[in-house]
C-alpha positions in Angstrom: -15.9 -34.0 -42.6 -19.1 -32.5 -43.5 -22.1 -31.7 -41.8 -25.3 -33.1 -43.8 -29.3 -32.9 -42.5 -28.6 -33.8 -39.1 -27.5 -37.5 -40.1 -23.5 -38.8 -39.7 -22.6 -38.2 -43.7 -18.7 -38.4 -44.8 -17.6 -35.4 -47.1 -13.9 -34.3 -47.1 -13.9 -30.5 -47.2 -14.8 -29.9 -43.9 -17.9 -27.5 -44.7 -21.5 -28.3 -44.2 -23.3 -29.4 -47.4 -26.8 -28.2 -46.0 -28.0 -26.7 -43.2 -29.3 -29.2 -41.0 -29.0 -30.0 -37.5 -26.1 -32.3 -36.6 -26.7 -35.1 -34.6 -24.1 -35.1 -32.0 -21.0 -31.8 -30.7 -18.3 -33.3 -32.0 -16.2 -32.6 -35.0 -16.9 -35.3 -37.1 -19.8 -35.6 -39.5 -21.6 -38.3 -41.8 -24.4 -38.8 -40.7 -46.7 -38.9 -42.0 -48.4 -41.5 -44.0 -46.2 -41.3 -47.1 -45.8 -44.1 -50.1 -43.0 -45.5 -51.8 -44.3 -46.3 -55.5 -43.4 -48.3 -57.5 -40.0 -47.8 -59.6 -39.3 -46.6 -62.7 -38.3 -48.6 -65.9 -35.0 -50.5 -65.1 -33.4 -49.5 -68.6 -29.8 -50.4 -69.7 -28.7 -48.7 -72.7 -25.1 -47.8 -73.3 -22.5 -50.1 -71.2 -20.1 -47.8 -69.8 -16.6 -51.0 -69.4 -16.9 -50.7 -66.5 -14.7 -53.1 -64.3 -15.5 -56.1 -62.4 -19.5 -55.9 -63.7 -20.4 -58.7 -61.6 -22.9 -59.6 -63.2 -26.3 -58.5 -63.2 -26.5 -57.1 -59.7 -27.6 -53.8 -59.2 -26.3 -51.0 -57.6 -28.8 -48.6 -55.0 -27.6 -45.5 -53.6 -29.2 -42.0 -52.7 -29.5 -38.7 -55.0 -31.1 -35.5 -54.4 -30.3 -32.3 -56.9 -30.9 -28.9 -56.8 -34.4 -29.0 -58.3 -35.0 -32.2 -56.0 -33.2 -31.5 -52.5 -34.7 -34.5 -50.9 -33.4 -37.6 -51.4 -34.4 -40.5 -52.9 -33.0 -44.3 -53.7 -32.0 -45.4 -57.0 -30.8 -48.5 -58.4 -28.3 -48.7 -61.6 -26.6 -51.8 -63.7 -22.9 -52.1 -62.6 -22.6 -51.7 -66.3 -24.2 -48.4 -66.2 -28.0 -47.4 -68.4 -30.8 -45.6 -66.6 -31.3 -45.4 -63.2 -34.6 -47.2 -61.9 -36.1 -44.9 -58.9 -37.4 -46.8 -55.6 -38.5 -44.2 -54.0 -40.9 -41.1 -54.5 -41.6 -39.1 -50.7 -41.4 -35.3 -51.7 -41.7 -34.5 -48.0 -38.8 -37.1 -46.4 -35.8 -38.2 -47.6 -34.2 -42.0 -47.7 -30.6 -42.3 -47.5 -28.5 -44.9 -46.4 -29.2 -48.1 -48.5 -28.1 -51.4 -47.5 -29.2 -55.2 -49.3 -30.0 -57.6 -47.3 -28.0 -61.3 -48.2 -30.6 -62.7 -50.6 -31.0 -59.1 -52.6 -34.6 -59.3 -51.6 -35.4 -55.8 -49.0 -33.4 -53.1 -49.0 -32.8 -51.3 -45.4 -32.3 -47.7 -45.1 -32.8 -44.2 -43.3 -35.6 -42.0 -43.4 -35.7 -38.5 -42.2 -37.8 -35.5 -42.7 -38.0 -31.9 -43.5 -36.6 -30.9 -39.9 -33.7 -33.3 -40.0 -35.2 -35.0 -37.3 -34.3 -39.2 -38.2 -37.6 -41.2 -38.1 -35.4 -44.8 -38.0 -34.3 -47.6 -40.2 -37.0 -48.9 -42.8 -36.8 -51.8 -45.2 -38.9 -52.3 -48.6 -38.9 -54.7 -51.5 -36.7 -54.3 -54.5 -39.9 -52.1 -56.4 -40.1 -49.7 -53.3 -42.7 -51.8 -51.6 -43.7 -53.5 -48.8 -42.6 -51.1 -46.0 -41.9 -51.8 -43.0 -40.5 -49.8 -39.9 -37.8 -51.6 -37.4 -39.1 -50.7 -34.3 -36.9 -49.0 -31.6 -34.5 -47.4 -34.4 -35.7 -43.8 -34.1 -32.9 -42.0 -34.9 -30.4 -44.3 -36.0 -28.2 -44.1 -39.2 -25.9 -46.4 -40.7 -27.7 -49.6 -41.1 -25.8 -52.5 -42.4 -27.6 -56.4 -43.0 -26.1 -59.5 -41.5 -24.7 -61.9 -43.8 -27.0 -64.8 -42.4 -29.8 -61.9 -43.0 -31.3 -61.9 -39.4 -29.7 -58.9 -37.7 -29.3 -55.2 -38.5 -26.5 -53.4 -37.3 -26.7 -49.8 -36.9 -25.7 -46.6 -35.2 -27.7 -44.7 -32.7 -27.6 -41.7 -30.1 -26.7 -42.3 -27.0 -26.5 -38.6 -24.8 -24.2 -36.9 -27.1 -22.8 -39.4 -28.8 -23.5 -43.1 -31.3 -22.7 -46.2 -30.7 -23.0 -49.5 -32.2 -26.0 -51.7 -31.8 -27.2 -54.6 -33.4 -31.0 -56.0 -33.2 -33.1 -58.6 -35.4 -34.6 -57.7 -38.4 -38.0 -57.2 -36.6 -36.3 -54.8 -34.0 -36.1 -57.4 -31.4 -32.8 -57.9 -28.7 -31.3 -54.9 -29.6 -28.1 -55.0 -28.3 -25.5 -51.9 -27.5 -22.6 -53.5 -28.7 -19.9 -50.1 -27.8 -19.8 -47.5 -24.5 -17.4 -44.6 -25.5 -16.9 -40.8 -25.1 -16.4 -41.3 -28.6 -19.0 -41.7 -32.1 -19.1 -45.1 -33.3 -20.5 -45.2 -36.6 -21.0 -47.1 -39.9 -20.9 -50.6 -39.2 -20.4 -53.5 -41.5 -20.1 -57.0 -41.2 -17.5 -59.5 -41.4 -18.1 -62.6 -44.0 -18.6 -65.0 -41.6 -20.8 -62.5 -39.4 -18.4 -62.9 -36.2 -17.4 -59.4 -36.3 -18.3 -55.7 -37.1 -15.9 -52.9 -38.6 -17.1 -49.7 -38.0 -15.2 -45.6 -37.7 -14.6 -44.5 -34.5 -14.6 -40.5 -34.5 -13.2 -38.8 -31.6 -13.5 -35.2 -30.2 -10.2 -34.2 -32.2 -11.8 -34.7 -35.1 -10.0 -37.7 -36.1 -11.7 -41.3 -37.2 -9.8 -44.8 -37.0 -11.5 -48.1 -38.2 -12.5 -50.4 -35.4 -13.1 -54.1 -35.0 -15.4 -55.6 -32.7 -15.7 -59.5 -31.9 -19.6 -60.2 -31.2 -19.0 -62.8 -28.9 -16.7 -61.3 -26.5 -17.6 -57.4 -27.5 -13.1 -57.1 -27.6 -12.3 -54.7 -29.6 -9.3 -54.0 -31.5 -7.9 -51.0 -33.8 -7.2 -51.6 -37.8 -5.8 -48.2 -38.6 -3.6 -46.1 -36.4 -4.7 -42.6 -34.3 -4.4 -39.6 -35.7 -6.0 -40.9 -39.2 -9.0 -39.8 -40.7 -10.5 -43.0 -41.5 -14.5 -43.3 -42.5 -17.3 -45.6 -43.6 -15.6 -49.0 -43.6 -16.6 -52.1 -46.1 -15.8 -55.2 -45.6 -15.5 -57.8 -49.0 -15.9 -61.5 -49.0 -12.1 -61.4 -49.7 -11.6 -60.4 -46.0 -10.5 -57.0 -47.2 -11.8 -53.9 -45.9 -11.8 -50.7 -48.1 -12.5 -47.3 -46.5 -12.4 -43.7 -47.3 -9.0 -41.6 -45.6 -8.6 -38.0 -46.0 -4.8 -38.1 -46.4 -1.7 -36.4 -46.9 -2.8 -34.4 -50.0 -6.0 -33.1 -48.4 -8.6 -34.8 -50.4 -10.3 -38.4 -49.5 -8.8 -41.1 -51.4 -9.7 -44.8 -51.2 -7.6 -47.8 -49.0 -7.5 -51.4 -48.8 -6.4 -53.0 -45.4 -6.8 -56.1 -44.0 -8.8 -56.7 -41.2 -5.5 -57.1 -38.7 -4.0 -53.9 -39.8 -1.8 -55.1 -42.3 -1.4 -54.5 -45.7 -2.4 -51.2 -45.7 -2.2 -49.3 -49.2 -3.9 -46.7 -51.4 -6.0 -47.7 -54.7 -7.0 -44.1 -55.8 -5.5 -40.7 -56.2 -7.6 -38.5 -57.9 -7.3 -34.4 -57.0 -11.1 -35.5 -55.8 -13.1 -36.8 -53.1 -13.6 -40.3 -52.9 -15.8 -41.9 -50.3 -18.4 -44.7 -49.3 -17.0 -47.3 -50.9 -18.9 -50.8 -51.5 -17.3 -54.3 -52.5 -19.1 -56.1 -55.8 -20.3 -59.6 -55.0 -16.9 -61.1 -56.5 -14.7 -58.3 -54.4 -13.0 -57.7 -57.7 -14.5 -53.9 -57.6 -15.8 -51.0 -55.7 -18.3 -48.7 -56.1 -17.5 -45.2 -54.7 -19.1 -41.9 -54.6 -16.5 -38.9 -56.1 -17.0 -35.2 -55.3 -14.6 -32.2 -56.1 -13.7 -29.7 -53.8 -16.5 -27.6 -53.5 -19.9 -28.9 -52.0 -22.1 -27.6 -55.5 -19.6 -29.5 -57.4 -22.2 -32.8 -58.8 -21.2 -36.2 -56.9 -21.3 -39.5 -58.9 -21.3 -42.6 -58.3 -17.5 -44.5 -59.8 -16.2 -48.1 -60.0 -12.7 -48.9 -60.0 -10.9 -52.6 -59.5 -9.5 -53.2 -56.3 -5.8 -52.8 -57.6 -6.9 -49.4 -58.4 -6.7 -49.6 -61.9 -9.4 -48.7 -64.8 -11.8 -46.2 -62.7 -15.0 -45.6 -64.7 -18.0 -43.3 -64.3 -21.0 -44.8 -63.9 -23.6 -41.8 -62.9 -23.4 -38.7 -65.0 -26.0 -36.6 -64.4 -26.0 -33.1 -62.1 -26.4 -35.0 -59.3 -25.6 -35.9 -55.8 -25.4 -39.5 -55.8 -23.9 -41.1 -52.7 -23.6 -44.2 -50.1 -23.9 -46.6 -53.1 -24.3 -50.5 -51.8 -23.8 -52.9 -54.6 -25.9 -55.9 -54.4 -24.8 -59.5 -52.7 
């Protein structure tokens, strides 16, 4: 896993992309008046067949590139054109994107030049309209509720993150897990009863959890000893996720959410990471990375059998934690 800007960030090479602070001791890794303008022109030349389009719902995720190292959001088509930028703060970076339900706000993570994490944010689909949700200074991971009331998210606690989930507003935050371990990267179940998340351990390894809201009983998907990260649950009631296997690279995995029916869908001599379910759960987009951290990361689809994997960003770029639209 890698060690990225102080925020939990999933690589698969195990060196540190950038040197910035991490947030907690263990092994694993993912994770000031300033104006978003407005975006760029939407364009979208040049379909690239991409699988399971879905439509005409966009795509957001974060870039930064060597003549840009902060980072900001980007939308593309799912059939690929230019990128439409949301975001334009020289001094702080925005990572983490997440839609909310009606494809309204986006939610994400804003930190600045000394890696320190200023909290969870939202804004309009144009970059607009920002708002701050209180009492998420220093949290990561934010993922939208599928009724589109609730935020969960990860967030220090001591040395470590668990899970919390709070209104959109900030209110009731709740601490949802008490571990020695890192909880991180939550995301929601269809009918918004449950949360997946990664659970990283001092050992360096990462299983995917389940948590029931109502009871806070919690249950393992994936066995110990894995190296399991950034879970996504579809509307199919699959959940794909990122394993750093056998081979030594990070290949994408379909389970469902009882553990069964585990199985690979790609096996590329690459790195392939933060995966995100279309609207139909016919696709996924993924971020792919070679084997060095200089090597340009772009954004891929593939269907969920694992068949027809397509660029979509081609640019020398870092392009990563991609959330495709509701």
């Amino acid at each position: 896993m890698e060690r990225t800007r102080g925020i939990r960030r999933t690589g698969a090479n195990g060196a540190a992309r950038r040197g910035w602070a991490v947030v907690t001791a263990t092994a694993t890794a993912m994770a000031a008046s300033l104006t978003l303008g407005a975006a760029g022109a939407a364009g979208a030349a040049g379909a690239v067949g991409a699988p399971g389009a879905a439509g005409d719902h966009p795509i957001v995720f974060a870039r930064y590139t060597a003549a840009a190292p902060t980072e900001d959001l980007y939308t593309i088509s799912p059939s690929g054109g230019t990128t439409a930028k949301l975001t334009h703060t020289p001094a702080v970076s925005e990572v983490m994107p997440s839609w909310s339900p009606d494809g309204k706000r986006v939610a994400f993570v804003r930190y600045g030049s000394g890696g320190a994490i200023d909290g969870i944010w939202t804004m309009n689909t144009t970059g607009g309209d920002l708002k701050a949700v209180p009492g998420t200074k220093g949290a990561s991971d934010p993922a939208w509720s599928p009724d589109g009331k609730r935020i969960a998210y990860a967030k220090p606690v001591g040395t470590q993150r668990e899970i919390y989930v709070a209104g959109v507003d900030g209110a009731h935050a709740t601490r949802l897990t008490h571990t020695a371990a890192d909880d991180l990267h939550p995301t929601w179940s269809p009918d918004g009863r449950y949360l997946a998340f990664n659970r990283a351990d001092a050992g360096g390894h990462s299983r995917v959890m389940k948590i029931r809201l109502s009871t806070l009983a919690q249950t393992a998907v994936t066995g110990p000893g894995s190296h399991d990260w950034t879970p996504d649950w579809s509307h199919g009631d699959r959940i794909a996720f990122s394993r750093v296997d056998s081979s030594g690279f990070a290949h994408l995995y379909l389970v469902r959410p009882d553990g069964t029916g585990l199985h690979r869908i790609t096996a590329a001599r690459a790195n392939d990471k933060n995966p995100s379910w279309s609207p139909d759960g016919h696709s996924l987009v993924f971020t792919r990375g070679g084997v060095d951290d200089a090597d340009p990361e772009h954004l891929y689809l593939v269907r969920a059998d694992g068949t027809a994997p397509t660029e979509l960003t081609k640019t020398d770029s870092h392009d990563l934690e991609a959330d495709w639209r509701p």
